[in-house]
C-alpha positions in Angstrom: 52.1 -6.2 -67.5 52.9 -8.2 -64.4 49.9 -7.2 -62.7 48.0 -9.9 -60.7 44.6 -11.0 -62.4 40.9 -11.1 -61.4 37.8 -13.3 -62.3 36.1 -15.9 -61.7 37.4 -19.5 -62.5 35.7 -23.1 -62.3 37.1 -25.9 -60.3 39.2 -28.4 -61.6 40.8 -30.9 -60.2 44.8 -30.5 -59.9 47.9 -32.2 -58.6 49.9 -29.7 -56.0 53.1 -29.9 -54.9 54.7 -28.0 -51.9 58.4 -27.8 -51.9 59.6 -27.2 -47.9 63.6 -26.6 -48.1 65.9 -25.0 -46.0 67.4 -21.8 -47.2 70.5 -20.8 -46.7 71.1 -17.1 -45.5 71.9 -14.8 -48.2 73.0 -18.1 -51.1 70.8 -16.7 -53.6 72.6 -19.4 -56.1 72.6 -22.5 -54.0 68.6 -21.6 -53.2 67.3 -20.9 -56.6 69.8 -24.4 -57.6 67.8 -26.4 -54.6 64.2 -25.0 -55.8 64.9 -26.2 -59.2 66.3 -29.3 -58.2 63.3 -30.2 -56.5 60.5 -28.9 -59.6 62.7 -31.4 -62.0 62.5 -34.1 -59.4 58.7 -34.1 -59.0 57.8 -33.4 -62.7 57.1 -36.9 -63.1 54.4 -36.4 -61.3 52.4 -34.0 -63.5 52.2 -31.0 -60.6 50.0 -28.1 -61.8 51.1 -25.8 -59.4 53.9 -25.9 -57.1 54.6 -23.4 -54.1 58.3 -22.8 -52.5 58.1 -20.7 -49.0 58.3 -17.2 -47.9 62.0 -15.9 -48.6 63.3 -19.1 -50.4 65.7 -17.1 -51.9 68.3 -15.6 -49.3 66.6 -16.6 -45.7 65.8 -14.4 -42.7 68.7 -11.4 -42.5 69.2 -9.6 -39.5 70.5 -5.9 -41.2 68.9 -3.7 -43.4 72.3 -3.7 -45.7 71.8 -7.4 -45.9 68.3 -7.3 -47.0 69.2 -4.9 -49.6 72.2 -6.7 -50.5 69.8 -9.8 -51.5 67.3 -7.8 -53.1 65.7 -9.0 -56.3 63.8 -7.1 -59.0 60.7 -8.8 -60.6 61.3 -9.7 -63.5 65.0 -10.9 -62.8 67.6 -13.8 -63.2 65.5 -15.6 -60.6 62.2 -15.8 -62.3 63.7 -16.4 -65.5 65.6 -19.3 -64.0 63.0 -20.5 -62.1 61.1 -20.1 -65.7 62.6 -22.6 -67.1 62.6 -25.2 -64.7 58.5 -24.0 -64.1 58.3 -24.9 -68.3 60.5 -28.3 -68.1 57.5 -29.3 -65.4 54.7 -27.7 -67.1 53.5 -25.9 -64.5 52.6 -22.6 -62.3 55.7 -22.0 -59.6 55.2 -19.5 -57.0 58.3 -18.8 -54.7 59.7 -16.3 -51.9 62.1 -13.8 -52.4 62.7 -9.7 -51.4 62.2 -7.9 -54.1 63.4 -4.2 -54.7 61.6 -1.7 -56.5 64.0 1.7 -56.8 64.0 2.8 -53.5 62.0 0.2 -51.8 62.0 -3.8 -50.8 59.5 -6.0 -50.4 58.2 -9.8 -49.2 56.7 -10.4 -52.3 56.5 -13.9 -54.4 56.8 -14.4 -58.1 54.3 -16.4 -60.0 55.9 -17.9 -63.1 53.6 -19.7 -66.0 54.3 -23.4 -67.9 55.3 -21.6 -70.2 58.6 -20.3 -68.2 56.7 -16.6 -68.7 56.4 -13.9 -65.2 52.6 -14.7 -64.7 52.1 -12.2 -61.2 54.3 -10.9 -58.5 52.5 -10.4 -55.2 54.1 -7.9 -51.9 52.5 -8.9 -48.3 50.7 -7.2 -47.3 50.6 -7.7 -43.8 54.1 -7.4 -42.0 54.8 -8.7 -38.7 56.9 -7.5 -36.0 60.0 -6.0 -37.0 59.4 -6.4 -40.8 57.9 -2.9 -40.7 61.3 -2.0 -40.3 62.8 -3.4 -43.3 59.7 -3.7 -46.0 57.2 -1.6 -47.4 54.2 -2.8 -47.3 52.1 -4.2 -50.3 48.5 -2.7 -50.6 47.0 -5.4 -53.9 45.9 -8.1 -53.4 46.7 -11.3 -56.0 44.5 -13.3 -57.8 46.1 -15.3 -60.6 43.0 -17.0 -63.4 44.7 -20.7 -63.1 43.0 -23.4 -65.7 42.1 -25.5 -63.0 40.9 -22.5 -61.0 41.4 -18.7 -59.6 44.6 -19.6 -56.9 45.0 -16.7 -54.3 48.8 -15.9 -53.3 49.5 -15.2 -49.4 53.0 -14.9 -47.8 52.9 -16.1 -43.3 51.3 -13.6 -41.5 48.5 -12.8 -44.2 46.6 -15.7 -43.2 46.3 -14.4 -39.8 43.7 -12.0 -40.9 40.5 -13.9 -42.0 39.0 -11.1 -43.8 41.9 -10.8 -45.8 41.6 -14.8 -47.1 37.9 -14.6 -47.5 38.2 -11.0 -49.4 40.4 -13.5 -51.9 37.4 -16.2 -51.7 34.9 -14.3 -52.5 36.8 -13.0 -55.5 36.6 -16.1 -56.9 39.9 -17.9 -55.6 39.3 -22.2 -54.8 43.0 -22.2 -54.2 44.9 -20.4 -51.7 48.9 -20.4 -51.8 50.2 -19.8 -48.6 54.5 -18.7 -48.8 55.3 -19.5 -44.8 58.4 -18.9 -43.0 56.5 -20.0 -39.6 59.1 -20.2 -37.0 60.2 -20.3 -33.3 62.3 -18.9 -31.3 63.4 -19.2 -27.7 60.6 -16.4 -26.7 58.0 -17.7 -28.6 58.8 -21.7 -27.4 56.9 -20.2 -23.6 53.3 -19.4 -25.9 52.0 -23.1 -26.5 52.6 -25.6 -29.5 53.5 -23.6 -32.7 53.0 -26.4 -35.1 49.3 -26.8 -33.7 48.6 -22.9 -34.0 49.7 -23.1 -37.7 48.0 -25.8 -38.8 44.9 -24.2 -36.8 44.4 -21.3 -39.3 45.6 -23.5 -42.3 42.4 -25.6 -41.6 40.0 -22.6 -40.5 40.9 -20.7 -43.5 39.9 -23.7 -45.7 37.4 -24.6 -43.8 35.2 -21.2 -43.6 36.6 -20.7 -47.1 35.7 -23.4 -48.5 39.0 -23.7 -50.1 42.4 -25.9 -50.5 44.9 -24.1 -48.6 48.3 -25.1 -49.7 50.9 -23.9 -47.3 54.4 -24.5 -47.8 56.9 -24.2 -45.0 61.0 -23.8 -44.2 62.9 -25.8 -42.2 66.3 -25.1 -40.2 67.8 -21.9 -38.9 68.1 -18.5 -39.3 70.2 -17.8 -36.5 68.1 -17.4 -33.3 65.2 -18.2 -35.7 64.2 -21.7 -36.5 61.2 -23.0 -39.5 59.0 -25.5 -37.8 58.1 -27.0 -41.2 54.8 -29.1 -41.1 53.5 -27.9 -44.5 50.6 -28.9 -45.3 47.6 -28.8 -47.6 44.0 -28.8 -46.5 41.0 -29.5 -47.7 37.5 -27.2 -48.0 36.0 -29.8 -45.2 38.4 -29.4 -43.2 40.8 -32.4 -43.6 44.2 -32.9 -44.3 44.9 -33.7 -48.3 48.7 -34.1 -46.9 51.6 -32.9 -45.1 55.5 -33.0 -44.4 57.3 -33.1 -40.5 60.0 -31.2 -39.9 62.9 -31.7 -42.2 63.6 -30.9 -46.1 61.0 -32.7 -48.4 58.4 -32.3 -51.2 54.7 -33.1 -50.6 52.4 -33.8 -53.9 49.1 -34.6 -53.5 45.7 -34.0 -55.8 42.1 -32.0 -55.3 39.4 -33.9 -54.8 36.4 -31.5 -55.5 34.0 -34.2 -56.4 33.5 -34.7 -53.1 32.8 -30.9 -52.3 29.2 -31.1 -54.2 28.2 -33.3 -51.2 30.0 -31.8 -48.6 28.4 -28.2 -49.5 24.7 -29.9 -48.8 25.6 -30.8 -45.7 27.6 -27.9 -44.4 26.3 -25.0 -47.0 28.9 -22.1 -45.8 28.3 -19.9 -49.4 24.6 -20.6 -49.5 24.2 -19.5 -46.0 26.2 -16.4 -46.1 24.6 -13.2 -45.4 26.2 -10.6 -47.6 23.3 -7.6 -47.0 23.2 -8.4 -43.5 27.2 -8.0 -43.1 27.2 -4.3 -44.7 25.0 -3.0 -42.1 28.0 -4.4 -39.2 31.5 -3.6 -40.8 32.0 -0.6 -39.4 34.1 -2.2 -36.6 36.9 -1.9 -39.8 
């Protein structure tokens, strides 16, 4: 029933709204109060679809007993909380959390419906570093038939992997959600600017896309772990539709696909493609 959904969606235009928080570490209560909080502020602004991060729920845990301590199931008193502020706003909300499954957890995120209805729930797919040691990994991919358009769900490191995003493109998706806990840390702080890298692949994934790619970040720490914020949304050409800095805020900003018509004749990335040509060269998978 809660199975993500395929097909092939028109573009509308829609009002997004990225909500970039700071979790606190294992306050399932006080997290799900602070997402809900900040739907009910922003309502007034019509949103259509509104994205929390990666682990909004509980934050970054350092012990297997503590992940499954915070463990959610899908459906749960989180979605259906989150429901009903997602139905007070009239809109899509996808959020962060671990979910278990009997035996297993997951990075996954709920989608929840205006209605205050479970739409989707999506696992990552793609775990990095030591999250192979705590999560199982998810092996669907997540395509939820929006009105205003197909939106594909992503959670951090998935949008490392450009065949990944443009397997969800050319399934039909004009939207992709990106749940980010894109951090720092003492070891990483010696490899260049990490707010440049991420916003690097958010724009090259839209761009080669041809996509919005709505990515919404965490701030503060998780222990020796700190969320660089920046979210951000960009635009199929390239741009930046809008973004946050470094501290707790919501970012709402609108699609503006009347101008894609125009930008696909002078940079015609679909048109050009070469589908037949790419079978014959895969094999490097």
């Amino acid at each position: 029933m809660y199975e993500c959904k395929g097909g092939k969606s028109g573009k509308a235009n829609s009002t997004i709204g990225l909500l970039q928080i700071h979790s606190r570490m294992k306050d399932i209560e006080w997290n799900i109060k602070e997402i809900v909080k900040r739907i009910d502020e922003i309502r007034g602004k019509k949103p259509n679809l509104i994205i929390a991060p990666e682990v909004a729920l509980t934050g970054w845990q350092f012990k297997i007993e503590d992940w499954n301590e915070v463990a959610q199931t899908i459906p749960g008193p989180a979605t259906e909380e989150i429901g009903e502020a997602a139905k007070r706003a009239n809109a899509y909300v996808i959020f962060g959390l671990v979910e278990k499954s009997g035996d297993e957890i997951y990075n996954s995120a709920a989608v929840v419906g205006p209605n205050g209805n479970l739409i989707a729930r999506y696992r990552k797919t793609h775990l990095w570093s030591f999250e192979h040691d705590i999560f199982k990994a998810g092996d669907e991919i997540c395509l939820v038939d929006m009105e205003f358009g197909m939106v594909g769900v992503t959670i951090c490191y998935d949008a490392c992997f450009p065949e990944f995003i443009r397997a969800l493109a050319t399934s039909g998706a004009t939207i992709i959600a990106h749940l980010t806990f894109w951090m720092s840390n003492e070891a990483f702080n010696q490899y260049d600017d990490k707010k440049e890298i991420y916003h690097s692949y958010c724009r090259t994934r839209a761009f080669e896309n041809q996509v919005y790619f709505a990515s919404a970040n965490r701030v503060g720490n998780d222990g020796f772990l700190y969320g660089l914020g920046n979210s951000v949304v960009m635009t199929p050409w390239g741009g930046i539709a809008g973004r946050l800095y470094q501290t707790p805020g919501t970012l709402v900003v609108k699609t503006e696909w009347e101008k894609y018509a125009q930008w696909q004749l002078m940079e015609p990335l679909w048109v050009d493609r070469r589908p037949e040509f790419y079978k014959k060269i895969l094999d490097f998978c």
